[in-house]
C-alpha positions in Angstrom: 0.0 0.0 0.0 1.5 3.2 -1.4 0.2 5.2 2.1 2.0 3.3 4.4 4.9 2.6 2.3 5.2 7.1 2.6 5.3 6.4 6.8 7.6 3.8 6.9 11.6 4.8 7.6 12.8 3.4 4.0 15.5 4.9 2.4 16.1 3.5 -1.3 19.3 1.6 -1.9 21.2 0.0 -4.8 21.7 -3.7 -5.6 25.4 -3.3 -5.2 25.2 -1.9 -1.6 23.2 -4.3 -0.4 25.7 -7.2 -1.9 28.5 -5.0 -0.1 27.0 -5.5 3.1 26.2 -8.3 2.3 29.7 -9.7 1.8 31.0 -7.7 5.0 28.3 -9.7 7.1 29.6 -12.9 6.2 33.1 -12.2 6.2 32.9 -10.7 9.8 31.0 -13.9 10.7 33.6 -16.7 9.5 36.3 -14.3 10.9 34.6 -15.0 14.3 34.0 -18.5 13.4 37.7 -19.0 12.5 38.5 -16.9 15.6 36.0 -19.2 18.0 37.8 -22.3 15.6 41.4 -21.1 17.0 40.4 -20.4 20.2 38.9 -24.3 20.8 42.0 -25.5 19.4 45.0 -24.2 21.9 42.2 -25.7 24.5 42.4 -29.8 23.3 38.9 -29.1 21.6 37.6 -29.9 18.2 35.3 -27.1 16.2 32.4 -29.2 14.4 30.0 -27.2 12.6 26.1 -26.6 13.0 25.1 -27.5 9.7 21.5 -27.7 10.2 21.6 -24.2 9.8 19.7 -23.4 6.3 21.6 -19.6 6.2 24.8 -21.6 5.3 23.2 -22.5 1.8 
């Protein structure tokens, strides 16, 4: 509906900005997953994945 769409807080955006951050999200998340990874290994543990997860397709 075009009268709700005028009181929502939208701003327009372009296709590559949203790819952008995009990319930066999931970059920031394997850099904690890598971090979390390291961190389990100088303790004796092993890292094993969640892949039930449907985000990682």
């Amino acid at each position: 509906d075009r009268e709700k769409e005028k009181d929502l807080p939208l701003s327009e955006v372009s296709v590559d900005d949203i790819l952008d951050a995009q990319r930066r999200e999931q970059e920031s998340k394997q850099d904690q997953d890598r971090l979390q990874n390291k961190a389990l290994k100088e303790r004796g543990l092993n890292y094993i994945p969640d892949l039930s997860h449907d985000d990682m397709f």
